[in-house]
Rosetta silent file (secondary structure, phi, psi, omega in degrees, C-alpha in Angstrom):
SEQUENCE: XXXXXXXXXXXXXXXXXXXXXXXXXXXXXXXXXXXXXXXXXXXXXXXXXXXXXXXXXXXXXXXXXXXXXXXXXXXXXXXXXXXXXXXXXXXXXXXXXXXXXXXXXXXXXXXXXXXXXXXXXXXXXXXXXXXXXXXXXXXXXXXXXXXXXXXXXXXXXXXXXXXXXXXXXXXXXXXXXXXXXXXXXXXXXXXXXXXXXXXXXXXXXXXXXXXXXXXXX
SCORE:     score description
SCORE:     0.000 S_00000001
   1 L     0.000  141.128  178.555  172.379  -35.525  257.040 S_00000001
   2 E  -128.316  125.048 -164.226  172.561  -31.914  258.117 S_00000001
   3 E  -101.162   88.153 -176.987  171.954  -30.827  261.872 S_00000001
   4 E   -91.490   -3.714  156.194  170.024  -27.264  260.642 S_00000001
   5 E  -111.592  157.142  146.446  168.407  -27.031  264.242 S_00000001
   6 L   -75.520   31.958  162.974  169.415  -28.351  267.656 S_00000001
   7 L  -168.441   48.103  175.979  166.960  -30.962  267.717 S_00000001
   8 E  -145.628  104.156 -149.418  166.007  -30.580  263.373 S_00000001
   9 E  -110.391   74.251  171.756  168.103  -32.963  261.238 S_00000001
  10 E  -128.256  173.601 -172.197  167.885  -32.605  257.574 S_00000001
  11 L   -40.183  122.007 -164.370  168.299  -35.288  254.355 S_00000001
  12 L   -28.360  153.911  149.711  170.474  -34.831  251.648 S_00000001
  13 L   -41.928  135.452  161.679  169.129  -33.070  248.678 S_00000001
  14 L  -128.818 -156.838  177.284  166.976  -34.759  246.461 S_00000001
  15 L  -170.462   66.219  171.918  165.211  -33.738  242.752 S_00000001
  16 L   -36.640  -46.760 -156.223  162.362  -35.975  242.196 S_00000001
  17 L  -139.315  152.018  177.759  161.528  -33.752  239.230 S_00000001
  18 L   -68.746  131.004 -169.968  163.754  -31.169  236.856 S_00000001
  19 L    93.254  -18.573 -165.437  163.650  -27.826  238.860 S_00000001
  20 L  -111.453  105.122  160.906  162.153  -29.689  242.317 S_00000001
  21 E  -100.674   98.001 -166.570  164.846  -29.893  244.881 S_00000001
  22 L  -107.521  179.528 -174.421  163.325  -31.446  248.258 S_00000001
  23 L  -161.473  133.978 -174.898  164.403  -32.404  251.901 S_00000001
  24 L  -118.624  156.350 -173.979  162.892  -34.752  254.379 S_00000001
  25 E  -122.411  118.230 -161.655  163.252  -33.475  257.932 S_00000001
  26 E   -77.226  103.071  134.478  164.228  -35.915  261.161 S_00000001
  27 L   -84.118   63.156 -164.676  162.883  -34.188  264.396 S_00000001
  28 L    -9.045  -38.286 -174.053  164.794  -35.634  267.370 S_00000001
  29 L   -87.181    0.126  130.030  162.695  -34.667  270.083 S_00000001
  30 L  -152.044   32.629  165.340  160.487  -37.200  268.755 S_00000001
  31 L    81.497   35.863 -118.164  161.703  -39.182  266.373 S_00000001
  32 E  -146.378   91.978  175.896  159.313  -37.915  264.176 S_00000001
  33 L   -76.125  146.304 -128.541  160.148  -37.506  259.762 S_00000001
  34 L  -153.484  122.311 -177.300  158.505  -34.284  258.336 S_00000001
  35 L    47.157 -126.974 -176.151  157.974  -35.116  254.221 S_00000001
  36 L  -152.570  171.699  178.313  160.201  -38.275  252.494 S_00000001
  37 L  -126.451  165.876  163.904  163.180  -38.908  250.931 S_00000001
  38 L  -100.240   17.731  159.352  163.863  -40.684  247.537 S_00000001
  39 L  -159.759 -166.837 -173.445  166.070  -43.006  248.307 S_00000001
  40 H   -87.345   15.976 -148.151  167.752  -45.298  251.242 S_00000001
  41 H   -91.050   -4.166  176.611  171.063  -43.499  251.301 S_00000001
  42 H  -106.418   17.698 -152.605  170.186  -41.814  254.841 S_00000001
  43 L  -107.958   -8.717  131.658  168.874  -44.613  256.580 S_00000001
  44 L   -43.011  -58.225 -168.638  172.092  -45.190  258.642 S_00000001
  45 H   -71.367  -77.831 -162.899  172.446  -41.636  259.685 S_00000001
  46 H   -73.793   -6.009  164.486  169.148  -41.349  260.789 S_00000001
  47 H   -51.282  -78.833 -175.349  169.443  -44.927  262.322 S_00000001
  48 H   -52.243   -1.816  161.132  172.335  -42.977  264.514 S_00000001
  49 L  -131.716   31.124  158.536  169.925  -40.488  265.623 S_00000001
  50 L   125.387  -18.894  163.219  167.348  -42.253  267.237 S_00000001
  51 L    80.788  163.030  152.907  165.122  -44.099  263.874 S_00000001
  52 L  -111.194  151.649 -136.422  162.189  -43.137  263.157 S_00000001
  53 L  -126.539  -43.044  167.477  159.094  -43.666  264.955 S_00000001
  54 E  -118.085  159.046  168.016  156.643  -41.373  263.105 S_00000001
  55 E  -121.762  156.723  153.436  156.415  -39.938  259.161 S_00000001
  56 E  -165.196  117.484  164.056  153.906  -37.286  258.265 S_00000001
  57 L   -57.778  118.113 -167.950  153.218  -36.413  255.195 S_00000001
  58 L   -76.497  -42.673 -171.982  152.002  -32.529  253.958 S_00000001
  59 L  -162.039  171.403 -175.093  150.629  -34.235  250.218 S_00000001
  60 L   -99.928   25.112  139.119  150.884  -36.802  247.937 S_00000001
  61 L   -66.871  -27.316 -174.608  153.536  -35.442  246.018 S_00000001
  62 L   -70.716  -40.387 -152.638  155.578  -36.103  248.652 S_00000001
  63 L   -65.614  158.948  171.372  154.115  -40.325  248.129 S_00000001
  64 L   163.936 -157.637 -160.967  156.315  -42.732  246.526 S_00000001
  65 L  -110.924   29.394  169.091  157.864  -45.976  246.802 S_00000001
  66 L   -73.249  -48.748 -165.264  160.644  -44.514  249.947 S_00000001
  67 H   -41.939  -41.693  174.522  157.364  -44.749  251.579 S_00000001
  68 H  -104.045    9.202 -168.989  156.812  -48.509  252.678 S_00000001
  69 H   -91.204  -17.926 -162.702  160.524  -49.090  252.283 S_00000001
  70 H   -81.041  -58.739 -139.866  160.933  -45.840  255.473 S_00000001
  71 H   -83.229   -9.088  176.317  158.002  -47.583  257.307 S_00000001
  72 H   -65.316  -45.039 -171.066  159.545  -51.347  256.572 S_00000001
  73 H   -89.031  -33.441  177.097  162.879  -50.698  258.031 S_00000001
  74 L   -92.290   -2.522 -170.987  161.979  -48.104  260.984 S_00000001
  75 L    57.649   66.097 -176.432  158.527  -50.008  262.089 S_00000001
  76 L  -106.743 -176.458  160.385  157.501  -46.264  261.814 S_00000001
  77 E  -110.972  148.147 -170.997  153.686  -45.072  261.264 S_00000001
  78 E  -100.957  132.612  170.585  152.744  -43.437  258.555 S_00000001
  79 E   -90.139  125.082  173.327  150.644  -39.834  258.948 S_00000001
  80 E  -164.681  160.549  172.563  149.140  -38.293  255.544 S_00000001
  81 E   -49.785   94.788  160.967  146.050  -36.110  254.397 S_00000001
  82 L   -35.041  -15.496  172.024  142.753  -38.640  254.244 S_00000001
  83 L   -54.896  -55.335 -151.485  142.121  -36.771  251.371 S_00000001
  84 L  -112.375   22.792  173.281  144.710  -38.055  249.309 S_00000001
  85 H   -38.190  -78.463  166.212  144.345  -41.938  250.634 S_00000001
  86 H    -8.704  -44.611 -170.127  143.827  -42.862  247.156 S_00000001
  87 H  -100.274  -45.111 -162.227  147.183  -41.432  245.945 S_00000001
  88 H  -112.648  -15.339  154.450  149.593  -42.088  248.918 S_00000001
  89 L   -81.801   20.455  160.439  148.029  -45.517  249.720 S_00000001
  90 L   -69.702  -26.963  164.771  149.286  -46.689  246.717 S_00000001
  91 L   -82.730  -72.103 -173.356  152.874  -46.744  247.759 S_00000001
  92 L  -149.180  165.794  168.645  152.351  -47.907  251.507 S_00000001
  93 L   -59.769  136.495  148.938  149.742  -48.211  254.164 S_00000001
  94 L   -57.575  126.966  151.252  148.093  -44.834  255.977 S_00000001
  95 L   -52.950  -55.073 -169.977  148.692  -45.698  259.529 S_00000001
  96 E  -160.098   85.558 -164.854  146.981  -42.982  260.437 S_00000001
  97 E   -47.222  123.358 -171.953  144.445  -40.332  258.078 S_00000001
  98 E  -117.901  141.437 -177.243  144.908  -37.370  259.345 S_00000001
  99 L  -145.382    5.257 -177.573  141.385  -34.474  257.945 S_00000001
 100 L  -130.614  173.645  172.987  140.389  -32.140  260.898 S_00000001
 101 L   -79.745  116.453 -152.527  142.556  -29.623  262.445 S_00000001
 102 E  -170.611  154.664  168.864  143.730  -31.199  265.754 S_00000001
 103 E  -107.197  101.317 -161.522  146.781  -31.412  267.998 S_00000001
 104 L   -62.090  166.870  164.899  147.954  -35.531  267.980 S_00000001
 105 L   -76.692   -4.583  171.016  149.324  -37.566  270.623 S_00000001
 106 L   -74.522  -31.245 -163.526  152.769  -36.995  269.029 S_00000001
 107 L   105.113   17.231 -152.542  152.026  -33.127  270.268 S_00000001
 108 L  -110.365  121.714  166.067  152.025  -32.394  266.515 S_00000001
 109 E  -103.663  110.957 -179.347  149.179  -29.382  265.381 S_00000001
 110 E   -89.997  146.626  166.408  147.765  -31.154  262.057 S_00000001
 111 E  -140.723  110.640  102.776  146.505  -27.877  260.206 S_00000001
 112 E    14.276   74.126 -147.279  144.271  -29.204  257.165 S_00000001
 113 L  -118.727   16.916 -165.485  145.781  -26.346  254.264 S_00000001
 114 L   -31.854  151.183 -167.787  143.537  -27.559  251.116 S_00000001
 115 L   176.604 -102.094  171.926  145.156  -25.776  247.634 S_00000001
 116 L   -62.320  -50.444  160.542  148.292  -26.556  246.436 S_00000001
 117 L  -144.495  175.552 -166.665  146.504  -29.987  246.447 S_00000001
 118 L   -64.531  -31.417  162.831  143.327  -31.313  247.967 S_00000001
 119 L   -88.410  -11.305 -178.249  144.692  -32.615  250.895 S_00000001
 120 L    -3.067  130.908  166.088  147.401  -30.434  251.944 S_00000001
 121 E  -160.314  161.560 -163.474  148.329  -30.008  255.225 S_00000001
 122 E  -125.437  146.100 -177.105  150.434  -28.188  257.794 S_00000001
 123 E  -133.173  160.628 -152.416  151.903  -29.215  260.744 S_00000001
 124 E  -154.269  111.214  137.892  153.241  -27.211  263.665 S_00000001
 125 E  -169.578 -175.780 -146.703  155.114  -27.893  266.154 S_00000001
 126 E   -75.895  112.250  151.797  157.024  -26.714  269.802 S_00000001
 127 E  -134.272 -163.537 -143.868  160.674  -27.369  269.345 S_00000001
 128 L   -82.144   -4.146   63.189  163.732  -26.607  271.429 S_00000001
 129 L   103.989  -96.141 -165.767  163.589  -22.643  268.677 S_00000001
 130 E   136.231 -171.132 -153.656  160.455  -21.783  268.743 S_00000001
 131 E  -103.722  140.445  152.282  157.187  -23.143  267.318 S_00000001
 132 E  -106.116  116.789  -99.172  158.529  -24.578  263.675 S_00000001
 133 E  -160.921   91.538  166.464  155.904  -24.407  261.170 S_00000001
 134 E   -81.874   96.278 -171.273  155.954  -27.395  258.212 S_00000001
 135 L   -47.108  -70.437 -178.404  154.847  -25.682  255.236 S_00000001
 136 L    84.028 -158.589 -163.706  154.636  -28.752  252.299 S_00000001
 137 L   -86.313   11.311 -153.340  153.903  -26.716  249.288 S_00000001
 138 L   -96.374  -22.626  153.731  151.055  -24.312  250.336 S_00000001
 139 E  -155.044  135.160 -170.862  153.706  -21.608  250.851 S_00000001
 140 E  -107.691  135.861  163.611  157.464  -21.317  249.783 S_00000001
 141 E   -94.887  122.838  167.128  159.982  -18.406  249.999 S_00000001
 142 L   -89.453 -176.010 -156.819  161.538  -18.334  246.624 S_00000001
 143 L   -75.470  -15.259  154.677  165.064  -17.466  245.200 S_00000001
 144 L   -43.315  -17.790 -176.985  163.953  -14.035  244.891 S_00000001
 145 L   105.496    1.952 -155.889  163.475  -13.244  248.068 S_00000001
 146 L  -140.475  141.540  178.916  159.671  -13.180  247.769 S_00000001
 147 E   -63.687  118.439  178.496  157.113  -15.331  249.297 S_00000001
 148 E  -134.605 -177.930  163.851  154.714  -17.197  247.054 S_00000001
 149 E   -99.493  161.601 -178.680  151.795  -19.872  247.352 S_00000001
 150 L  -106.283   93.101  154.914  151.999  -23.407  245.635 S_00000001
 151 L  -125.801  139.531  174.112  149.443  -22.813  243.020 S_00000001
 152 L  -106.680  134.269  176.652  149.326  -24.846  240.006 S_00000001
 153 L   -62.962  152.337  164.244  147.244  -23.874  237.238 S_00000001
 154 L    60.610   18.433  174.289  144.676  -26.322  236.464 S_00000001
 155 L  -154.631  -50.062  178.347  145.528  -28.475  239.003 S_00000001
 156 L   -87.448  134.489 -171.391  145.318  -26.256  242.697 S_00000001
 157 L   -97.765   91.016 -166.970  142.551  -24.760  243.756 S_00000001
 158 L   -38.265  -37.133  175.888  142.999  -20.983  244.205 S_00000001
 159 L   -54.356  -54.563  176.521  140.030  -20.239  246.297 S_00000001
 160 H   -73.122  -33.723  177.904  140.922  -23.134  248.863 S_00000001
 161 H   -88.202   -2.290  170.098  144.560  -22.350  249.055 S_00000001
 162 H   -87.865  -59.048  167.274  143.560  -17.924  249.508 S_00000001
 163 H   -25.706  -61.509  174.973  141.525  -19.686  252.365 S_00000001
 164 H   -53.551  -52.621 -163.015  144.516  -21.597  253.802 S_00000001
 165 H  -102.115    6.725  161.010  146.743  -19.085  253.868 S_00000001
 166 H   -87.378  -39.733 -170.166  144.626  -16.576  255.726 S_00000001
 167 H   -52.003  -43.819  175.241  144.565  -19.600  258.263 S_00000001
 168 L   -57.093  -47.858  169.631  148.580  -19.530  258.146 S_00000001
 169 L   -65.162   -7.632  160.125  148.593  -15.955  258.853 S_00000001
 170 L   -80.183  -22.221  178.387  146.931  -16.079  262.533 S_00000001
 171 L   -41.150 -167.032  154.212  149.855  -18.164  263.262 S_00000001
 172 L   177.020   63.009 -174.630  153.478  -17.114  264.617 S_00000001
 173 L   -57.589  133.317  160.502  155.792  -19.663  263.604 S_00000001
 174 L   -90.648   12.499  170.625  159.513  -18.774  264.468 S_00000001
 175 E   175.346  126.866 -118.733  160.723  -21.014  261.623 S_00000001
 176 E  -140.461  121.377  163.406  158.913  -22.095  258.374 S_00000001
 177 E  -122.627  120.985  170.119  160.150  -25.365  256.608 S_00000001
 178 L  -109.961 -169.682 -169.971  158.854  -26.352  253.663 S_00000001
 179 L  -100.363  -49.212  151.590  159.020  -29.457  251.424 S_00000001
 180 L   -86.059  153.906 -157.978  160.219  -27.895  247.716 S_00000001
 181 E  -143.754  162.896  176.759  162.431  -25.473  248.066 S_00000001
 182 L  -132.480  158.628  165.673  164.016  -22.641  245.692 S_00000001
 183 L    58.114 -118.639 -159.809  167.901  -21.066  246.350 S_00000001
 184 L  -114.302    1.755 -171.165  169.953  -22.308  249.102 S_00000001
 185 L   178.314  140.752  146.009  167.437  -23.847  251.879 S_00000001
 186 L   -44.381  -52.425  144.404  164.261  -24.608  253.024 S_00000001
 187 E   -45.477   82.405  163.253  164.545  -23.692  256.273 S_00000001
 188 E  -153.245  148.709 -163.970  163.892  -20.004  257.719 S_00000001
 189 E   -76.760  160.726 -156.023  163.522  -18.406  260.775 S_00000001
 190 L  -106.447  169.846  165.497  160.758  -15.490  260.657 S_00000001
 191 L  -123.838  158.228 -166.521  161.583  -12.522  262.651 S_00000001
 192 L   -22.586  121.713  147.433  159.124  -11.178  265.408 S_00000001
 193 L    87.699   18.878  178.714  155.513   -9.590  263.771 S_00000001
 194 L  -128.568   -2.285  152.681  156.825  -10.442  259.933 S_00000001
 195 H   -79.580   -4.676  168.931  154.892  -13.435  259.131 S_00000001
 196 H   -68.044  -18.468 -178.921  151.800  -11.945  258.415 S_00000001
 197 H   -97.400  -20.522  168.667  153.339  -10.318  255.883 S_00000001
 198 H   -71.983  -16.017 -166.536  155.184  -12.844  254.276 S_00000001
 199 H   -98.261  -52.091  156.645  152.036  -14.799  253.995 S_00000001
 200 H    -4.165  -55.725 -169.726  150.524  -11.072  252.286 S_00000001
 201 H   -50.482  -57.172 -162.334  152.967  -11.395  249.973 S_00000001
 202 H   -57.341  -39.802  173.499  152.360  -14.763  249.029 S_00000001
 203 H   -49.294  -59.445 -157.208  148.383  -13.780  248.874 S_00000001
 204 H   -73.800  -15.046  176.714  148.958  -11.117  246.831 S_00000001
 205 H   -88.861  -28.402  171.199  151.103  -13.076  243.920 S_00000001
 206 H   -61.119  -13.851  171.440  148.344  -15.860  244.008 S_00000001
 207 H   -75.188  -21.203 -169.547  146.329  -13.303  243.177 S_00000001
 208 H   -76.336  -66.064  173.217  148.271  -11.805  240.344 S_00000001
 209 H   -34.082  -49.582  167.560  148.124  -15.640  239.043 S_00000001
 210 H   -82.038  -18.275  174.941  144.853  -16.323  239.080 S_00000001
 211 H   -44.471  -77.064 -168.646  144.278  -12.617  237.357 S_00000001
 212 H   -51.523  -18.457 -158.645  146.927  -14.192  234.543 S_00000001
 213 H  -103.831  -27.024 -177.999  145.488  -17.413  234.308 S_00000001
 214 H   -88.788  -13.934  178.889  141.542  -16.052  233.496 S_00000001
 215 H   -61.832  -45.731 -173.655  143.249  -13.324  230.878 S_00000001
 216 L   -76.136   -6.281 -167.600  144.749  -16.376  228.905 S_00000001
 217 L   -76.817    0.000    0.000  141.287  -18.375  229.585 S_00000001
């Protein structure tokens, strides 16, 4: 465990897939995990800071079988996209579907981010910071330095995820975590009036993408 906030905790690396490096993230101020991990090797550590009491999932890439083994050992509940029941109740019981846009009794602003996949979602919330802004996949800064969207060809829906990420741009998160990650971290703080443009950026290479993807059609 790595304390990458004061009150944001997160999991060793892990690499579900060749190329996919993830992180699941402990938020202290309520006890509260931010994606999953793949295996049990943090479940002390996060024991010592207080267990976990909620998970919430961005998609059900994220799903697997950490899932009922997380909610077995911490009695936590599990939060995920209603969308993507199908997919992530396969692994462990939804606790609790989350589909509308809505601020929870955790204090948590579910943001509903369809795309990258159908359920996607973003979560927001107040911490000791700034407002911290849980990405999932719908947009990553990569090792280039440049902002992109999580579009998959033939699998993400381009339209719904151009949609999404206009929504992300009324925001004004001071620090954007996502769940895959490229270069040295996952974690980064925005500076004042500069996230509209990183999510521009991101707009403008999904655009590039889908350009690339109807040339080869």
């Amino acid at each position: 465990m790595k304390k990458v906030l004061s009150d944001l905790w997160q999991t060793r690396t892990d690499s579900p897939f060749p190329g996919l490096t993830t992180h699941a993230f402990l938020w202290t101020a309520r006890n509260t995990l931010f994606y999953s991990t793949a295996t049990d090797a943090d479940f002390a550590e996060l024991e010592s800071l207080g267990g976990i009491s909620d998970q919430y999932l961005s998609h059900r890439d994220e799903a697997g079988p950490m899932l009922a083994k997380i909610a077995d050992h911490f009695a936590s509940s599990l939060h995920a996209p209603v969308a993507e029941l199908l997919e992530i109740g396969q692994h462990a019981h939804v606790d609790v579907p989350v589909g509308s846009r809505h601020v929870d009794v955790n204090g948590i602003e579910v943001i509903p981010t369809p795309g990258h996949s159908p359920g996607s979602t973003c979560y927001l919330v107040n911490g000791a910071e700034g407002s911290y802004l849980f990405t999932g996949d719908t947009i990553v800064l990569g090792d280039s330095g440049a902002w992109w969207a999580g579009y998959i060809p033939g699998i993400g829906d381009a339209d719904a995820l151009a949609n999404s990420l206009q929504l992300l741009r009324t925001l004004s998160p001071d620090v954007v975590i996502s769940s895959a990650f490229q270069g040295a971290s996952a974690v980064h703080r925005i500076q004042s009036g500069r996230w509209k443009y990183h999510v521009d950026e991101a707009l403008e290479g999904l655009t590039a993408a889908v350009a690339d993807e109807k040339r080869y059609v």
